[in-house]
N, C-alpha and C positions, 0 to 999 in steps of 0.2 A: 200785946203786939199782934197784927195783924197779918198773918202770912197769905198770902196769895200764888196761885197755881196756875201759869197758864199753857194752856194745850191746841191743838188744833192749826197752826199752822204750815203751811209746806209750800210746793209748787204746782203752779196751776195755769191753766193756756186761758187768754183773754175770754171772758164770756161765760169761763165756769165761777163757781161759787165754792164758798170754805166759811166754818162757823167756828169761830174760837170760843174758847171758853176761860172763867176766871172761877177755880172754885178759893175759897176762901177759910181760913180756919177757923172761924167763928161764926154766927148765926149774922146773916147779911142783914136783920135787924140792929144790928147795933151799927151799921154803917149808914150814914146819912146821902152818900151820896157815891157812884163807883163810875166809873167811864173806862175808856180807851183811850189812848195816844198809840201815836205814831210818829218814827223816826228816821229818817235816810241820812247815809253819814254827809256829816258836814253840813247838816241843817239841824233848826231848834224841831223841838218834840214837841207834835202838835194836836190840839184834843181834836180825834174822830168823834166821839159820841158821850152823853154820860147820861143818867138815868136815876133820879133820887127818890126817896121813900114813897112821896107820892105817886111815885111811879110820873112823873114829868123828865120828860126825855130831849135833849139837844141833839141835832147830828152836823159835823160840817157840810157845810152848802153842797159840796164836789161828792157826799157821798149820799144824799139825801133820793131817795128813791132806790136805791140801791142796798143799803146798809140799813140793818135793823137789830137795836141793844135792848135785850132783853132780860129778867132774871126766871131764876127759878127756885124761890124762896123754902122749898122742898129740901131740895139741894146746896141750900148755900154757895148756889153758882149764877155766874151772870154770863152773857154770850154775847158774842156779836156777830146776827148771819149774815154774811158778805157775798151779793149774789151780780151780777154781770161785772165781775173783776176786770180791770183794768192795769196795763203795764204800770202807771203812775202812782196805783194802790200797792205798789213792792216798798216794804219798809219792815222794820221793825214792829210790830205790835206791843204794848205794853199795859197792865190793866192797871188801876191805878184807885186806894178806897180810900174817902175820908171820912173820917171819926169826927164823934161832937166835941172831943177835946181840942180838933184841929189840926191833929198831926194827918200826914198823910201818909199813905203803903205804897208798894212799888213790886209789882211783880216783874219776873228775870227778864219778859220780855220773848216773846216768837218771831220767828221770822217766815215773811208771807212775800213769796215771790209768784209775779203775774208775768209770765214769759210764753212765747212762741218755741 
């Protein structure tokens, strides 16, 4: 079983940047593929970004120049730096691994508020 750790979120005034992180408990090699979602209540949880072994990376449309998912196979940690923040980037953060069995992980989930 795959536990996952993530750190790095708080509050931030529009235009700054914040870089989460997802460390992991086992060697991000055995995972095939890890991303981000994102959640605001009373909506579905939706994929920010993901990043698979090839290192071939997706981002959503609305963060793409902005948002960049990286790893650091060193570390068994994966990141996302999140830089001209926006009120509408306030959500839930959640990082998210799956395995070549197919199951997928679920970390607790940050919370990343973009406020004045």
């Amino acid at each position: 079983q795959v536990q996952l750790v993530e750190s790095g979120g708080g509050l931030v005034q529009p235009g700054e940047s914040l870089r989460l992180s997802c460390a992991a408990s086992e060697s991000i090699f055995s995972i095939y593929r890890m991303g981000w979602y994102r959640q605001v209540p009373g909506k579905q949880r939706d994929l920010v970004a993901s990043i698979t072994r090839g290192d071939s990376t997706i981002h959503l449309d609305s963060v793409k120049g902005r948002f960049t998912i990286f790893e650091d196979n060193t570390k068994d940690t994966m990141y996302l730096q999140m830089n001209s923040l926006k009120p509408e980037d306030t959500a839930v953060y959640y990082c998210v691994a799956d395995v070549s069995s197919g199951r997928r992980y679920w970390g607790q989930g940050t919370q990343v508020t973009v406020s004045s």
